[in-house]
C-alpha positions in Angstrom: 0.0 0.0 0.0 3.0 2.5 0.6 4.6 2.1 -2.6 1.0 2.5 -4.4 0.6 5.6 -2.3 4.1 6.6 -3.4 3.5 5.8 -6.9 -0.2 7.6 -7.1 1.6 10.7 -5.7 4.6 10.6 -7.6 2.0 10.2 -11.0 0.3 13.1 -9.6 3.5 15.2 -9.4 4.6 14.3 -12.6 0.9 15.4 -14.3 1.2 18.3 -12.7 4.6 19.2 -13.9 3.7 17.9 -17.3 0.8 20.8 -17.2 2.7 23.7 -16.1 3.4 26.5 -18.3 6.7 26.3 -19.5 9.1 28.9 -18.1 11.5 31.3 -20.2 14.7 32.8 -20.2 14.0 36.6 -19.5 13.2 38.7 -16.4 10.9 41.7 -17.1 10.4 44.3 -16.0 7.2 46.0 -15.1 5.7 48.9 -15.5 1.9 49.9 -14.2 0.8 53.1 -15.8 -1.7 55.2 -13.7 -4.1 58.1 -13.0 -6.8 59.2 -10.7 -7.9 61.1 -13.4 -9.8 60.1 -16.5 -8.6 62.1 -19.5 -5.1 62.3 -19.6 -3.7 60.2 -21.8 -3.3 57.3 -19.9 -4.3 54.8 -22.4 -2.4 56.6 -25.3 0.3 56.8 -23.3 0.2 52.6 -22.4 -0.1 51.8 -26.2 2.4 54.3 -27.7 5.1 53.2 -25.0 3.8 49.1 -25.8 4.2 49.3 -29.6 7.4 51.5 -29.4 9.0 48.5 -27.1 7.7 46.0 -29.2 9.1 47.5 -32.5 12.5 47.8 -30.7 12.7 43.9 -30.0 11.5 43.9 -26.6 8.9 41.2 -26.1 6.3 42.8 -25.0 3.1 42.0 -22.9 0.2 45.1 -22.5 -2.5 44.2 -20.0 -5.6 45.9 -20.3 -6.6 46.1 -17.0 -9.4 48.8 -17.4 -12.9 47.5 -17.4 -13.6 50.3 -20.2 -11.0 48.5 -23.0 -9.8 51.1 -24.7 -6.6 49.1 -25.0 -8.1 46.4 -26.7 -10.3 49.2 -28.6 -7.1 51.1 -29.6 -5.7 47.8 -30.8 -8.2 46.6 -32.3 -8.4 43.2 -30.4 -11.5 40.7 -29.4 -10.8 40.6 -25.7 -11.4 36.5 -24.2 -12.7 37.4 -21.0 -10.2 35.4 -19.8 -8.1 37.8 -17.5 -10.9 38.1 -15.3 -10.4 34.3 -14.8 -6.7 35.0 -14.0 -7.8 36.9 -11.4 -10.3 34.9 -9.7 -8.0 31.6 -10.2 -9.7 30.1 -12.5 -5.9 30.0 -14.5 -2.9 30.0 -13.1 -1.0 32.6 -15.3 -1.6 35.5 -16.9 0.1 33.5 -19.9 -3.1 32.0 -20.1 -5.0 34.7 -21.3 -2.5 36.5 -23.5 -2.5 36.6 -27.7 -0.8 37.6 -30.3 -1.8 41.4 -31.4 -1.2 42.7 -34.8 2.2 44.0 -33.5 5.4 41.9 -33.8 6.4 41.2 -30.3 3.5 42.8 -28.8 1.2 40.3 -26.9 -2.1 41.4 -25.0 -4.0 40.6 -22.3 -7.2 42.2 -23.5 -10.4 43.7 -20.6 -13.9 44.1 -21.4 -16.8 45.3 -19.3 -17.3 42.3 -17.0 -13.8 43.5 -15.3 -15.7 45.8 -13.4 -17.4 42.4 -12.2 -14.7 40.7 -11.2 -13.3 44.0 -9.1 -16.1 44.2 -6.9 -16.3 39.7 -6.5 -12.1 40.1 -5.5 -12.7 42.6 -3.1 -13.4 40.9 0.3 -11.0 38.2 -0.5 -8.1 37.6 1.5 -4.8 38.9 -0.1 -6.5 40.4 -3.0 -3.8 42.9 -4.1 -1.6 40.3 -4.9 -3.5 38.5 -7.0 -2.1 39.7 -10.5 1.7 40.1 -9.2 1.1 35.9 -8.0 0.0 35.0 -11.6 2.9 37.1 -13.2 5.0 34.6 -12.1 5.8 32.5 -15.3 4.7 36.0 -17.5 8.1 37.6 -16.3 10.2 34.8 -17.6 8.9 35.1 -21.1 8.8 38.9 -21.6 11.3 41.9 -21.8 8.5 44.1 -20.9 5.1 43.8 -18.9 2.7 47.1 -18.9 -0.4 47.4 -17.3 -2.9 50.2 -18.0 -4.9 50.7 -15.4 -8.4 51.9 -14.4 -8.7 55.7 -13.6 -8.9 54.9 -10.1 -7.8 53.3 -6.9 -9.3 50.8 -6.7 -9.0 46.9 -6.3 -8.1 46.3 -9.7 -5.3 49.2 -9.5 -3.9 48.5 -6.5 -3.4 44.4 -8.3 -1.5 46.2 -11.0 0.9 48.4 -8.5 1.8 45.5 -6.1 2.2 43.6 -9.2 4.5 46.2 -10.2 8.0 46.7 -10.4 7.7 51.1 -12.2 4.8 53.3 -11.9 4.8 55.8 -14.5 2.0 58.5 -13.7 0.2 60.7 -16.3 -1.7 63.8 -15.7 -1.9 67.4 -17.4 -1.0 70.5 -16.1 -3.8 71.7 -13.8 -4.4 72.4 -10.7 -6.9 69.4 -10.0 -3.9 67.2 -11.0 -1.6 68.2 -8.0 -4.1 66.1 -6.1 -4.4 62.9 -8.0 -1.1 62.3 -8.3 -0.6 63.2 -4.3 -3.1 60.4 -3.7 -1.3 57.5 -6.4 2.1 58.2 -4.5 -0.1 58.4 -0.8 -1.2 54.6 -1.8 2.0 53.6 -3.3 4.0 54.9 0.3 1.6 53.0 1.8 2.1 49.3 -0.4 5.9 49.6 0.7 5.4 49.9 4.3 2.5 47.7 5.1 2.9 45.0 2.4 6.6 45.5 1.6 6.0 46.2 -2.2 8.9 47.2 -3.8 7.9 49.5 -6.4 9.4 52.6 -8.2 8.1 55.7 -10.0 9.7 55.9 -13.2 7.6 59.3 -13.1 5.3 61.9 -14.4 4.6 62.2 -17.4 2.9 65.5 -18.1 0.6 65.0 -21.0 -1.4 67.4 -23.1 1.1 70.3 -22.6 -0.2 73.6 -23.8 3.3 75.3 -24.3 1.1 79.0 -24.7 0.5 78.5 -21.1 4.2 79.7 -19.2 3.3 80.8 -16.6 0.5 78.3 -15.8 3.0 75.2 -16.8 5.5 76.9 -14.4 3.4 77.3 -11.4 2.2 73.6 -11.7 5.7 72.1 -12.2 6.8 74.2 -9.3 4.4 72.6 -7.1 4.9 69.4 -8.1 8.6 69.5 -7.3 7.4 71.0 -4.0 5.2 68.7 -2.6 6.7 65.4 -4.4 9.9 66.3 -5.7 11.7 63.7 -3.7 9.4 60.9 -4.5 8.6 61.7 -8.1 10.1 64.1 -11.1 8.2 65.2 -13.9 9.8 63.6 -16.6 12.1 65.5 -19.5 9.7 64.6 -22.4 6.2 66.7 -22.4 3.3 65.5 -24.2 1.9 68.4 -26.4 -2.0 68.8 -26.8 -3.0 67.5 -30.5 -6.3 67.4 -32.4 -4.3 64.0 -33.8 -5.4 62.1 -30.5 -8.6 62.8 -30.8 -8.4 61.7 -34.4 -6.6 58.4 -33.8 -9.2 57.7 -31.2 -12.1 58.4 -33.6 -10.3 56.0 -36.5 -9.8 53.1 -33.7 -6.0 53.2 -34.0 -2.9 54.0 -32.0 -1.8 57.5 -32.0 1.5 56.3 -33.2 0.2 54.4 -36.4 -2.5 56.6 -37.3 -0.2 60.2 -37.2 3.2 59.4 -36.7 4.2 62.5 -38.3 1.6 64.7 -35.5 3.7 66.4 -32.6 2.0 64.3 -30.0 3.2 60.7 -31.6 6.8 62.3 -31.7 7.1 63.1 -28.5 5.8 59.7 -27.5 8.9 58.3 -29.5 10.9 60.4 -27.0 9.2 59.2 -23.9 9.1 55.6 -24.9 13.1 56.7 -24.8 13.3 57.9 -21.7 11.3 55.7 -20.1 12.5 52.8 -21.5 16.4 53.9 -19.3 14.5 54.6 -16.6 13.0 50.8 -16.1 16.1 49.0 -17.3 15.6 48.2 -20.7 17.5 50.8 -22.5 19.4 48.6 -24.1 16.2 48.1 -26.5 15.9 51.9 -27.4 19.3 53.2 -26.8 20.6 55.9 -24.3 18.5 58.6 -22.7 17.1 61.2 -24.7 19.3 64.3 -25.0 18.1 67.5 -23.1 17.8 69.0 -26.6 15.2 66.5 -27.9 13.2 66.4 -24.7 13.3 70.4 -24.8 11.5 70.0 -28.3 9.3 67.4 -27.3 8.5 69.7 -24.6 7.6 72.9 -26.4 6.5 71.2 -29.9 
C-alpha cells in the first residue's frame, strides 16, 4: 500500500509538472501606468510606450486592466474574457489569457466590461492585491517588458496592477486638480511599501497634453509638483503636447503612433518611450537617454 501511495503521488506530481506552463529565459520588468484622473492620456500613453518596445525587439506584454477596454479598442483586439479568470483563479497565469496582437512582439491581455465584475467579487478576499503580481510569475520569464494600463482609479483592480508592479509611470496634465491625483497615487503607493513590503518605483510623471502657450501656468504647476513630491517623483524631460491627432486616432480606432506618426504628439511619445524605456532598465532596447535638446523639443513642440 505505501509504494502504491508513493506511486499515485509521484503520477500526480509528474501530471502536474507535465501541465505547467513552461518557463522562459527573461526577467521583465514591469511597468503599471496610472491616474486618478480620466482624460489624460493614460491609455495613449500605455499603447504608444507598448508598440514603441515591441518595434525595438522587446517582447512585450500590454495588459488591459481597465474595465472600459480602450486598450483592446485602440488595438483593435477581441478581448477573451479570460483575465478576469486570472484573477479569480480560474488560471494560473496570466500566460493564459494572452494573444498575439497585430504588432510583432506585442502580446495582449485584453479587458472588457465584465472586469468591473470581477473588481467588486475580489474585493473581500483575502490577499486580493496580490492577485495579478502571484500570476505574473511565469509572464516575467517570457517577456522583456510587462505594462499594465490601469483603471482611472484606486481601486482593487489598480492596487493588483501596482503590487504587481515593479515602475509606476503617472500621467496627468498641467492643472491644478492634477496636484491632487497624483498626491493620492504616490499616498497609496508609500503605503504598499510599508505595510505589504511592495517594492515599487516611479519611473515618473509624465505630463501629458502640454499647452506650451500657457508659461506661466506650466511653471506654477511644475513648481508645485517639485514641492510637494519632488523627492518621491520628477516630472519627466519629455512633455506631451496637446494635438487634435489624439482625438483623431481615437475616432479611427487606431494608436496615436500608427495613425499620425508625423503629428507632434506621436513624436514626443517616440521620446518618452526613450526615456522611459532607461529609466526601467531596458535601455538597451531603445538606446541611451534622450538628450536635453530633444526632450526640450518634445516639450515645447
Amino acid at each position: 500500500m505505501a509504494f502504491d501511495l508513493k506511486d499515485r503521488i509521484a503520477g500526480r506530481f509528474r501530471t502536474l509538472m507535465s501541465s505547467a506552463p513552461e518557463l522562459g529565459d527573461k526577467q521583465a520588468s514591469v511597468l503599471a501606468i496610472a491616474s486618478n484622473k480620466g482624460g489624460v492620456g493614460k491609455t495613449t500613453t500605455s499603447v504608444a510606450l507598448a508598440i514603441a518596445l515591441a518595434r525595438s525587439g522587446a517582447k512585450t506584454l500590454l495588459i488591459d486592466l481597465d474595465p472600459q477596454a480602450h486598450v483592446s479598442a485602440s488595438l483593435r483586439a477581441q478581448p477573451n474574457g479570460q483575465l478576469a479568470d486570472v484573477l479569480l483563479g480560474k488560471m494560473r497565469d496570466v500566460c493564459e489569457a494572452t494573444y498575439p496582437s497585430a504588432w510583432p512582439n506585442l502580446d495582449l491581455a485584453g479587458s472588457e466590461k465584465s472586469l468591473a465584475e470581477t473588481d467588486a467579487m475580489i474585493a473581500a478576499k483575502i490577499g486580493k492585491e496580490l492577485l495579478l503580481a502571484g500570476a505574473l510569475a511565469i509572464a516575467r520569464t517570457r517577456y522583456d517588458a510587462i505594462l499594465i494600463d490601469c483603471p482611472p482609479n484606486l481601486g482593487t483592480l489598480t492596487l493588483n496592477a501596482l503590487c504587481a508592479a515593479d515602475f509606476l509611470l503617472v500621467p496627468t496634465d498641467m492643472s491644478v486638480l492634477a496636484l491632487e491625483g497624483v498626491g493620492d497615487i504616490l499616498s497609496v503607493v508609500e503605503t504598499l511599501r510599508t505595510r505589504l513590503h511592495r517594492n515599487i518605483e516611479v519611473c515618473g510623471i509624465v505630463a501629458t497634453r502640454f499647452d506650451k502657450r500657457t508659461t506661466q501656468l506650466n511653471t506654477a504647476i511644475e513648481t508645485s509638483f517639485e514641492d510637494l513630491y519632488g523627492n518621491a517623483a520628477a516630472i519627466l524631460e519629455t512633455r506631451i503636447p496637446q494635438s487634435s491627432a489624439v482625438n483623431k486616432a481615437h475616432l479611427a480606432g487606431e494608436p496615436l503612433v500608427d495613425h499620425a506618426p508625423s503629428s507632434p504628439a506621436a513624436k514626443a511619445y517616440t521620446l518618452l518611450a526613450h526615456e522611459v524605456a532607461c529609466r526601467i532598465g531596458l535601455g538597451r532596447f531603445l538606446g541611451e537617454p534622450i538628450a536635453e535638446t530633444d526632450a526640450h523639443t518634445a516639450r515645447v513642440g
